[in-house]
N, C-alpha and C positions, 0 to 999 in steps of 0.2 A: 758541361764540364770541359775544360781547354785540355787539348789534347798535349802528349809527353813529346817536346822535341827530339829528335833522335839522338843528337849531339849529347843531351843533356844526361850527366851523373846522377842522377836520382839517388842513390847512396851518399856520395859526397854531398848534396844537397841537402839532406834531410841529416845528415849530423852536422852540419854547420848550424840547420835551425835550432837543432836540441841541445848544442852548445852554447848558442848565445841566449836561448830560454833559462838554460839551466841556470849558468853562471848567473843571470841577473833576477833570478828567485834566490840563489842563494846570498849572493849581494843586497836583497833585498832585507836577507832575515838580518844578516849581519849591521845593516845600517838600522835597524828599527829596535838594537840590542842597543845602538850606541858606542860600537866599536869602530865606525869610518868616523875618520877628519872630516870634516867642510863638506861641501852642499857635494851632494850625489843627485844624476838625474840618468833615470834607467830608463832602457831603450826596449823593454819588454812589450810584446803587442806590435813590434814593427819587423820582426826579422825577416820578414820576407822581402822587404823594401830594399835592406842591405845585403842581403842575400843574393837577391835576384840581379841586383846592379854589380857586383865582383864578381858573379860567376861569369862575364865577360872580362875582365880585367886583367890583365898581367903585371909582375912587380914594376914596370916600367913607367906603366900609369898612374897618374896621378889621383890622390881623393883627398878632397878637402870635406871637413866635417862641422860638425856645429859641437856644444855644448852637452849633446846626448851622442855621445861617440863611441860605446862600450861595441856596441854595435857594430858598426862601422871597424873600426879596429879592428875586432876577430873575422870580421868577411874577407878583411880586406888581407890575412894572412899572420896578423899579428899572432905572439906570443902568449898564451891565458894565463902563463906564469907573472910573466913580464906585466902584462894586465894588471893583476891583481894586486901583485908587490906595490906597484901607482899607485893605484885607487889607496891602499894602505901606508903609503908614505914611507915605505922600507928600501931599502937597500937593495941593488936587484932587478928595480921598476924599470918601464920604458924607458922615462925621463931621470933618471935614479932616485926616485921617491918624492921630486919635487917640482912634480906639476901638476898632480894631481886629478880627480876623475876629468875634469874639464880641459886638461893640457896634455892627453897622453896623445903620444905619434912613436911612428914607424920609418921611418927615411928607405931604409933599404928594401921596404914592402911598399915603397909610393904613399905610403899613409904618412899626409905631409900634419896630420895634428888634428885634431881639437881645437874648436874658437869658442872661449866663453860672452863674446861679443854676436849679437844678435847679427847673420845676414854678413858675418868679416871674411864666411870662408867662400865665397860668391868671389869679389875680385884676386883673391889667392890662385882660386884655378885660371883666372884670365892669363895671370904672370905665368903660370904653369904651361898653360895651350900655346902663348905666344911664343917662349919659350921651346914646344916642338914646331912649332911650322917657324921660326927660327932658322935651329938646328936640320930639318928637314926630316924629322922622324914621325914613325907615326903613333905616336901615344896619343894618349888621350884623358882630359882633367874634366874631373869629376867633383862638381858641387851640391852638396847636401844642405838644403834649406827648410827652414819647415815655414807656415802659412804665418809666422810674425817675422821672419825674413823678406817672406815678398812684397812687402811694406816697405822695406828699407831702399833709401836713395842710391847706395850702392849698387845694390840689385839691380835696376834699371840702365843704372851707368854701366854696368857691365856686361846686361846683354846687346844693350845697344853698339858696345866697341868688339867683344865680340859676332856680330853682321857684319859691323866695318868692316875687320881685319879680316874674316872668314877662320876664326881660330876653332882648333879639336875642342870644345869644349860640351860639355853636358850637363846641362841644371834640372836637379834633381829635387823636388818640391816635397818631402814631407809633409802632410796636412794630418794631422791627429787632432782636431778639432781648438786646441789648444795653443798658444803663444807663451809658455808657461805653466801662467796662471789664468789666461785672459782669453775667454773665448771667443772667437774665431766671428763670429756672428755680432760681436760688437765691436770688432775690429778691421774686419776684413772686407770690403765692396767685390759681389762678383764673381768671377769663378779666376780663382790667381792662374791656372793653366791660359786662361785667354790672353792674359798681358803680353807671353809673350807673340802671340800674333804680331802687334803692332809694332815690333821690329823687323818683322818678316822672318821669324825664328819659328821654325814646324814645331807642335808641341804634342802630348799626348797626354791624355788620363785613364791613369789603369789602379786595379785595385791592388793598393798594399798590403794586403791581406794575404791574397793570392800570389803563390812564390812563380806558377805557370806564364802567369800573365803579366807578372812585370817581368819576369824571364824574357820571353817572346817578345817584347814590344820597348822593351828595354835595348833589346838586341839589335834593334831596327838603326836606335841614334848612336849606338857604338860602331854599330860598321859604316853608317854615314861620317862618322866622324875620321874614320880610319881611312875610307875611300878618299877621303877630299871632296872638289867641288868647291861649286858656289853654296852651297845649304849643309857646312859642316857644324855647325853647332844647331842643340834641339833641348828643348824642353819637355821634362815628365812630371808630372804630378802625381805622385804616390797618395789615394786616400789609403789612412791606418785609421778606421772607426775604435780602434782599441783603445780604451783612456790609458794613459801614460800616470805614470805616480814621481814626484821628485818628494825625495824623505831628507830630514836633515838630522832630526834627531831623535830620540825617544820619546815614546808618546804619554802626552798626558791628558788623562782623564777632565772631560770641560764636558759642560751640561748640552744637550744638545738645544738647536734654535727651534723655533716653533716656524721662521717663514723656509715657506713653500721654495726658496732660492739659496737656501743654506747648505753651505759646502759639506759633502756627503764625507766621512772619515773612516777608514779602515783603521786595522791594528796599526799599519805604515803611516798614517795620518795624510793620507791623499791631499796635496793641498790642487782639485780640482775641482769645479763647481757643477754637478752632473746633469741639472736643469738645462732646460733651453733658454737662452736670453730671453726676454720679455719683451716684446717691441714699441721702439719709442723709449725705452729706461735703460737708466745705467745701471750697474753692479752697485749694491749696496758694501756703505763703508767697512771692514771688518772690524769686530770686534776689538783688536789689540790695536789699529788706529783710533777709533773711538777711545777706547782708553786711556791711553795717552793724551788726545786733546783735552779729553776732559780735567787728567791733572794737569797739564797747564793751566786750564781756566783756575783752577782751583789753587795754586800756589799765589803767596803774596805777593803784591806788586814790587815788594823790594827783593825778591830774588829773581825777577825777572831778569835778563840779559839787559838793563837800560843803560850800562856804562859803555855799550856797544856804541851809542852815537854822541859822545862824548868826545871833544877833541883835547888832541895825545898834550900834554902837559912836557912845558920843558923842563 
């Protein structure tokens, strides 16, 4: 068991977790009624991750976030009111109703946004870090990626010029098994905390489960970061074994699969696949692609799109 740092709030701690718990059960019930607009992707099963990285944080500092950013937001100081009004497209919201769960931000709390773009909010903190050693301050920018970001070419470009420059920055790896929809195991070579070695970027793997230990170790690349030096930017790798759920609308009844790899469905309609990859093989096609191709093959050759390669008539 990791021991309690002294520094550390443990009351203020444990109501930020049952906040961001709470809110995204209840967000959860409300999106599976069919009362949220557009894709919702809840950050339930991680709040430790987000937790544990803002309780060093001040409004000065910068976080950049991904597409699951409920999370992030409220650690990071955010409004639940302001929240929520977002996510429901009212009047009142962060954004004022129109940016919805994947574009909410905080300017005066350093919560520079939400990226609905896979691995966008990576070079945003670079702008940010450069930005203080710049200026000569010591904040410090915070990137939130999960394990289908560290795929991305940006990613790469940005810790590499982060070593360049020597910038405050912190890249914060999310791993929930998941890229979405796509798991981790059929996408990922390796262990994504070692990438950054190869820039000469010190990195770490702590359990995102645990608020202790990404606490403590968490702690380590923020005050590197704040000290300076030549090894100001570092890498963490958050594992969260929690499966995540993204809900978009109300669930409909559909017969279950008989194979052994068929996406498992709750009331929320999990679109996650609980199995372990199978090695050597891909993800079989889903149902409502199959579908579809099949009524293509099945419509007449004269409603097919063939006037597509027709040339334009004067």
């Amino acid at each position: 068991m990791s021991t309690i740092p002294a520094e550390l709030d443990v009351i203020h701690a444990y109501r930020m977790l049952r906040l961001l718990r709470e809110f995204e059960d209840q967000l959860h019930v409300a999106i599976a009624r069919g009362n949220v607009p557009g894709f919702t992707h809840l950050y339930a099963g991680e709040e430790a991750s987000a937790v544990g990285v803002c309780l060093h944080l001040a409004d000065r500092d910068v976080l950049c976030s991904t597409h699951r950013a409920h999370g992030h937001f409220l650690a990071k100081g955010g409004d639940v009111d302001a929240l929520a009004l977002e996510i429901f497209g009212k009047e009142g919201g962060a954004c004022g109703g129109k940016g919805g769960s994947m574009h909410v931000a905080d300017w005066s709390r350093g919560m520079w946004g939400a990226n609905a773009i896979i691995g966008a909010s990576v070079p945003h903190a670079i702008g940010a870090g450069f930005a203080f050693k710049y200026r000569g301050e010591d904040g410090v920018a915070v990137s939130f990626g999960g394990d289908g970001a560290s795929n991305q070419g940006a990613g790469f470009e940005s810790m590499n010029l982060a070593k360049i420059l020597n910038l405050p920055v912190l890249f914060v790896l999310e791993d929930n098994g998941y890229a979405e929809t796509t798991a981790s195991g059929w996408a990922v070579a390796g262990r994504p905390v070692e990438r950054a070695g190869g820039f000469g970027i010190p990195s770490v793997e702590v359990d995102g489960t645990d608020l202790l230990d990404v606490y403590t170790k968490i702690g380590v690349g923020v005050r590197r970061a704040r000290e300076g030096g030549v090894r100001r930017s570092s890498m963490c790798a958050c594992r969260c074994s929690t499966a995540i759920t993204k809900v978009t609308r109300k669930p409909t009844a559909r017969p279950a699969r008989s194979s052994s790899c068929a996406p498992s469905r709750t009331a929320s309609r999990v679109s996650a696949c609980r199995c372990s990859p199978p090695d050597g093989r891909m993800p079989r096609r889903s149902t409502r692609s199959m579908r579809s191709a099949r009524r293509a093959r099945q419509r007449p050759s004269s409603a097919r799109s063939t006037h597509r390669f027709q040339p334009c008539r004067p």
